[in-house]
N, C-alpha and C positions, 0 to 999 in steps of 0.2 A: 657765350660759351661758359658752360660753369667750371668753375675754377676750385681747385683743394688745397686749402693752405694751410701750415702746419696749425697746432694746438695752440687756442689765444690769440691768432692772427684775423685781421679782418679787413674786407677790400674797401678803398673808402672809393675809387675813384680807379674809372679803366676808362683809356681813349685811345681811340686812334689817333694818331702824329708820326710827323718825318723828325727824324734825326739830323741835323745841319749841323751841330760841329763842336770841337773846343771839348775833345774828350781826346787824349795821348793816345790812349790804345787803336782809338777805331778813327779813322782818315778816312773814309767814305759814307756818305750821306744815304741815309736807310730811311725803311718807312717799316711803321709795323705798332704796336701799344704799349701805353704809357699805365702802369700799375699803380697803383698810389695804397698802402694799408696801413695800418698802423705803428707797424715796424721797420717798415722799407720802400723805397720807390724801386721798379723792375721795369726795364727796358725790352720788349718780345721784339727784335727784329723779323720781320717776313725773308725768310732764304727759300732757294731753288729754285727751279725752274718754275717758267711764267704760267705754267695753268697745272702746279704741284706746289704750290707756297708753303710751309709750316713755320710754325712762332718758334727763335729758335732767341733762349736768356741771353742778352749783348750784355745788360747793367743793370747787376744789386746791389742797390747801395740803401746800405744800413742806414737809417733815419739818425742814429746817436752822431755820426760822421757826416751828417751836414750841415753846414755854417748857416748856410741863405739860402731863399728861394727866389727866384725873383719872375714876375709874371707881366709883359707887354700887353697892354691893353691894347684891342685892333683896335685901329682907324680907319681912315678912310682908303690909304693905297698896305700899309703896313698890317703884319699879320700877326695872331696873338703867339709869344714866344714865353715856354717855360724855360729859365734857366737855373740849371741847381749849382749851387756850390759846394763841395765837398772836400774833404783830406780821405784818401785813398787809403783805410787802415793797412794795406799790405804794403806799397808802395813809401808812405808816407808823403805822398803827393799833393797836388791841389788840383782838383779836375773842375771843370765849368762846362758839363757838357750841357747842350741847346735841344728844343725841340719844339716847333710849330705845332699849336693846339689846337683844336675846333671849337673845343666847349670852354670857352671864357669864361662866364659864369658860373661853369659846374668846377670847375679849377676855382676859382675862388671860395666857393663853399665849401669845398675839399679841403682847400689850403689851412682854412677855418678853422676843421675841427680836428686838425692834428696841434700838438703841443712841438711848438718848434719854436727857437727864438729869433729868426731873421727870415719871415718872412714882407717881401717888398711887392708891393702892387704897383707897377710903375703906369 
């Protein structure tokens, strides 16, 4: 899907992944894509009904307002997990929300070439 993002903005990384949890606002587990640019990670939840889906924004979160990142290498029964750590500039909160990824790898290389300081490769 091509994607229009504002001026200066550029996508470093889009996947598919489920949402599993440890975000205040959203209590139920979604599936839909993972944004990754330069300024921001965004969360497209999939809503509506089952053979009318649209990507609908759950979580933008400002890249200036996140602490960590931290990224679960798969194994053998265990599955690869992004987890962001953030302070909720509205809020002033600490949010840690979770999301199973497919592309290990390409989340690493991602992870890379943004300028962040607590990124963890666990």
């Amino acid at each position: 899907m091509k994607r229009v993002l504002p001026k200066g903005e550029r996508l470093i990384m889009e996947s598919w992944c489920k949402y599993i949890g440890g975000h205040s606002k959203l209590k139920e587990r979604a599936s839909g894509f993972l944004l990754l640019t330069n300024k921001r990670i965004v969360f497209e939840s999939l809503v509506g009904a089952p053979f009318s889906k649209r990507p609908e924004v759950t979580m933008d979160i400002p890249l200036y307002a996140v602490k960590e990142m931290k990224l679960l290498e798969p194994g053998f029964i265990r599955k690869s997990v992004l987890t962001i750590v953030y302070v909720s500039p509205k809020e002033s909160s600490k949010e840690e929300p979770s999301f199973l990824v497919k592309d290990y790898e390409g989340w690493v290389n991602a992870l890379n070439k943004i300028k962040l300081g607590g990124i963890s490769l666990v």
